[in-house]
C-alpha positions in Angstrom: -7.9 10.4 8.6 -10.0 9.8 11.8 -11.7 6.8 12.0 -11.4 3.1 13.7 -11.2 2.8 17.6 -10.5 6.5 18.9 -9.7 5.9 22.9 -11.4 8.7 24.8 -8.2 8.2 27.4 -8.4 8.9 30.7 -5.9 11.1 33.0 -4.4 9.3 35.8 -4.1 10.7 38.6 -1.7 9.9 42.1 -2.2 11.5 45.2 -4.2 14.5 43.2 -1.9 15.3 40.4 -1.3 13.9 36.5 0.6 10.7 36.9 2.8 11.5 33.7 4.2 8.1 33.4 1.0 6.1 33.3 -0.8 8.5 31.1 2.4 7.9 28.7 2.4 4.1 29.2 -1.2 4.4 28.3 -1.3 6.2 25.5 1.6 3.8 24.4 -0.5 0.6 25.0 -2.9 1.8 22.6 -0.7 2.8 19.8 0.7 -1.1 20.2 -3.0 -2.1 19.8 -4.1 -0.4 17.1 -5.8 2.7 18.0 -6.8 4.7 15.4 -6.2 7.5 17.0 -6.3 9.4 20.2 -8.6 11.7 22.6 -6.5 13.7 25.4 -8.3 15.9 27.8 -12.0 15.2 26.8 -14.8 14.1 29.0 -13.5 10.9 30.1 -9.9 12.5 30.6 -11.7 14.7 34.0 -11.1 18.0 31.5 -13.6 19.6 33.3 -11.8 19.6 36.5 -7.9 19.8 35.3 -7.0 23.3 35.7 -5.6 25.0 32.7 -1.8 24.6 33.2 -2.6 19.9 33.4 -5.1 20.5 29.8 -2.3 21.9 28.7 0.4 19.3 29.8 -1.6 16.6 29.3 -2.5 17.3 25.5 1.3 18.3 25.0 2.3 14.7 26.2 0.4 13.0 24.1 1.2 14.5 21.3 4.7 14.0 22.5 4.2 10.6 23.3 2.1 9.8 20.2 5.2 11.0 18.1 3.0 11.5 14.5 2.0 7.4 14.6 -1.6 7.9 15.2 -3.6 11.2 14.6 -3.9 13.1 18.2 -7.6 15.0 18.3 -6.8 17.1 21.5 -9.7 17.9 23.6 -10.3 21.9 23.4 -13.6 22.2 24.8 -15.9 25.2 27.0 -18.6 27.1 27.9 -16.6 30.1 27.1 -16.3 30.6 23.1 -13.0 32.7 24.3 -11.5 29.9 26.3 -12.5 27.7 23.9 -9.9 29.4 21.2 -6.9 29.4 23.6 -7.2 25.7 23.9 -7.6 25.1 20.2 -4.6 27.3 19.4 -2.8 25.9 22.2 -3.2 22.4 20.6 -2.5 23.3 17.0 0.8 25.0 18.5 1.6 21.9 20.5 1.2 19.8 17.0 -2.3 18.0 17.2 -3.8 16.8 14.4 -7.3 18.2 15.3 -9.6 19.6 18.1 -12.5 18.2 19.6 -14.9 21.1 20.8 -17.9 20.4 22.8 -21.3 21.9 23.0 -21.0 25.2 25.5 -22.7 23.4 28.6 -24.1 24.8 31.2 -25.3 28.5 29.2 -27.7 26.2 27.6 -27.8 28.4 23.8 -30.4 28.1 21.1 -29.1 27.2 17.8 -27.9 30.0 16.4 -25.7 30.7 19.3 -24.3 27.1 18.9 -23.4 28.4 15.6 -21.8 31.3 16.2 -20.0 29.7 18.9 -18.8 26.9 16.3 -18.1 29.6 13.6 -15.6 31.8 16.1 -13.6 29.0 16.9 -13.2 27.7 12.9 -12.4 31.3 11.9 -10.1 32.0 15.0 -8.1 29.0 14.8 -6.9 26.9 11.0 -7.0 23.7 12.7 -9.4 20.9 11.9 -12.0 20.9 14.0 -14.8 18.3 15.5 -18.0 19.6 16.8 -19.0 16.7 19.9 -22.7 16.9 20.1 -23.8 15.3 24.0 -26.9 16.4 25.3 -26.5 14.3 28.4 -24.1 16.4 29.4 -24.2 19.8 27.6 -28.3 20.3 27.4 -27.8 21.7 24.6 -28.4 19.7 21.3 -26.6 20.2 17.8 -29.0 20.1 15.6 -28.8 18.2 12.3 -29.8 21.7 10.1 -27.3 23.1 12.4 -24.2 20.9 12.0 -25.4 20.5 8.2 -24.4 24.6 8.7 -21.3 24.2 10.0 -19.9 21.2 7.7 -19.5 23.3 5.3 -17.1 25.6 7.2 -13.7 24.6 5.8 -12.2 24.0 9.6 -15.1 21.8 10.3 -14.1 18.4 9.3 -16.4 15.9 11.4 -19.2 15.3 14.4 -18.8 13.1 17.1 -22.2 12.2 18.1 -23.8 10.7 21.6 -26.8 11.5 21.3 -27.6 7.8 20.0 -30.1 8.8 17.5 -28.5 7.0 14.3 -31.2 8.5 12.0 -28.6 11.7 12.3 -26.4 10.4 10.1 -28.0 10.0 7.4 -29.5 13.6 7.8 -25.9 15.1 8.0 -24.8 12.5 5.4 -27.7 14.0 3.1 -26.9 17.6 3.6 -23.0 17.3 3.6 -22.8 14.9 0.3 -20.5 17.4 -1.3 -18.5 17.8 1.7 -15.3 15.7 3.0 -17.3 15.9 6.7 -16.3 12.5 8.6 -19.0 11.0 11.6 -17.5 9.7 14.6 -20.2 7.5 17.0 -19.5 8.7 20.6 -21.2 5.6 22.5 -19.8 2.5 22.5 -22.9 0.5 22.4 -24.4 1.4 19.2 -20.9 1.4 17.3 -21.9 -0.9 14.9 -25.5 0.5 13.8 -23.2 3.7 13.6 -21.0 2.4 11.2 -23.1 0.4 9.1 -24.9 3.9 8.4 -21.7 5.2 7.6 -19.7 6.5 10.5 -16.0 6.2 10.3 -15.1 5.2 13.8 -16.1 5.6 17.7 -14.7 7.7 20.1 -14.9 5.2 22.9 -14.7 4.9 26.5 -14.3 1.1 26.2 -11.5 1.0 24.1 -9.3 2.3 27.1 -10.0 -0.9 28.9 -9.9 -3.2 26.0 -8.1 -1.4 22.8 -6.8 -4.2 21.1 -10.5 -6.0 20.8 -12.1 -2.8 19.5 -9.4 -2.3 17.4 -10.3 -5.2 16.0 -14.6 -4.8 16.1 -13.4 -1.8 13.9 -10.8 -3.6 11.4 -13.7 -6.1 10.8 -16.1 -3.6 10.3 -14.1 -2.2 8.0 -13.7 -5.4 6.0 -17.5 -5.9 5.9 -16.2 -8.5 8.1 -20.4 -8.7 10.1 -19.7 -11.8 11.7 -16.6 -11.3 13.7 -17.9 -7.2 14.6 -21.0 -8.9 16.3 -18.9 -11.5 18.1 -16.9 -8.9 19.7 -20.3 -6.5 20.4 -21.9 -9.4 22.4 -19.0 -10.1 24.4 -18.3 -6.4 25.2 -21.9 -4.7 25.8 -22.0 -5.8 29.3 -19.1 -3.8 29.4 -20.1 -0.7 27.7 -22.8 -0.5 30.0 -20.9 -1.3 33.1 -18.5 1.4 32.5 -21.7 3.8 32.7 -23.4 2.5 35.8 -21.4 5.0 38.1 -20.2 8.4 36.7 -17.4 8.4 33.8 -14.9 7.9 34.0 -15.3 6.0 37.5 -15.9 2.8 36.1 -12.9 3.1 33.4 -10.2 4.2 36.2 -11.3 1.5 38.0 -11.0 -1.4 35.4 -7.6 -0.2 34.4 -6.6 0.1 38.2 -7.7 -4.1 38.1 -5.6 -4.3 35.1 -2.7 -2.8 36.9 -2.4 0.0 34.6 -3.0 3.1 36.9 -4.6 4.3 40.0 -8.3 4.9 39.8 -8.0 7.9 41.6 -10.6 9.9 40.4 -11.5 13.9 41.1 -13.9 15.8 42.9 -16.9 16.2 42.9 -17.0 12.7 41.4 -16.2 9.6 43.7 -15.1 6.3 43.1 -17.7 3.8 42.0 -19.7 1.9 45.2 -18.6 -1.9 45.8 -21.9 -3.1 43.8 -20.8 -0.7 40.8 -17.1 -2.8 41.1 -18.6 -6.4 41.1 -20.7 -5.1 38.5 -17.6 -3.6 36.4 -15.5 -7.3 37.3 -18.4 -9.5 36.0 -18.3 -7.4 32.6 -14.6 -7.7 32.7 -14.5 -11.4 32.9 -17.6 -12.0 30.6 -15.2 -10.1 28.0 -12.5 -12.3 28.9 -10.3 -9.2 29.9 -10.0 -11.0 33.5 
């Protein structure tokens, strides 16, 4: 059910609130393009500085929006375990398809209070539910023996993984083999090595900038299809990387404000990327051929 190019989307803002229209034209322009699916309110949608009330909105429009065509994994993340259950039952009420639930940041637990965390919101809430392992972000890491755990919850239906280490797959793959568990790669540039060792798709940042080509990367990886999947790598890891070389989702607000698609008003305490970042961010655009 979730696999393909999965757009991380962003949240537009204008003049500090949710600009409902773009975020709806948006989520339409990658239903047109073949998205497999969709990611409201997640890191790159600013969910950590969208007060309760936007998560909320912004996860019901989608799904709104989204209308059953492609599967809707609503963002439903915190570093509270209790929070964390009002936004998963918040999205399974609003009619998501599943929830993506990050590692509790900033508390910084061992493993076994990762678990329990995990295991509160899979017994709390009958709604499908992906762990997202980033230890970038979170400090924390998910341990293979500890998502192995988990997979076998009956909530707990997939990982999406950025931690880059593709030798996790097969680990997870190993201990889950009797499990329906699905992988999701969570950084764009190592898509491909993810899904030739069996992940079903990517969670991307790029694909908000450019859904129709990853769409395809993912159709051809799909068909065994090597040649055409690498074509499209080369021409796009300048990008991947360029839309990391200021804070996330920066660089993303700000190719899709060059595509005319909405503002790249970003929030507080992140700022806009620096005029090196842009030219940076343009080059990648136009080596891509998006510009």
């Amino acid at each position: 059910m979730f696999n393909g190019s999965i757009p991380a989307l962003v949240t537009p803002f204008r003049n500090g609130e949710v600009d409902r229209k773009a975020f709806a034209d948006l989520v339409e322009r990658q239903i047109e393009n073949g998205a497999g699916g969709l990611v409201p309110c997640g890191t790159t949608g600013e969910s950590a500085t969208l007060s309760h009330a936007e998560h909320r909105e912004v996860v019901s429009l989608c799904i709104e929006v989204t209308a059953g065509r492609v599967p809707v994994i609503a963002g439903a993340g915190s570093n509270s375990t209790r929070e964390a259950i009002g936004l998963v039952e918040h999205a399974k009420e609003a009619g998501a398809d599943a929830a993506l639930c990050v590692c509790p940041y900033y508390n910084r637990p061992d493993q076994a209070g990762l678990e329990a965390h995990f295991r509160a919101i899979a017994d709390a809430v009958a709604l499908p539910i992906i762990l997202y392992n980033v230890p970038g972000r979170t400090v924390s890491d998910l341990q293979p023996e500890t998502v192995i755990r988990l997979g076998k919850h009956p909530n707990i239906v997939g990982i999406k993984d950025a931690t880059g280490d593709l030798a996790r797959i097969s680990l997870h793959t190993a201990g889950l083999r009797d499990e329906q568990f699905v992988q999701i790669c969570g950084e764009d540039p190592v898509t491909l090595g993810y899904r030739a060792m069996g992940g079903t798709g990517c969670i991307s940042v790029t694909s908000n900038v450019a859904p129709a080509e990853m769409a395809k990367m993912h159709r051809a990886m799909d068909e065994a299809d090597l040649d055409t999947a690498r074509e499209i790598e080369a021409r796009f890891i300048a990008l991947h990387k360029a839309l990391f070389c200021a804070p996330s989702p920066g660089p993303a607000k700000f190719a899709l404000s060059r595509l005319g698609l909405c503002s790249d008003e970003i929030r507080l305490p992140l700022v806009a990327p620096d005029d090196a970042a842009r030219r940076r961010i343009e080059a990648a655009m136009e080596i891509a051929g998006l510009i």
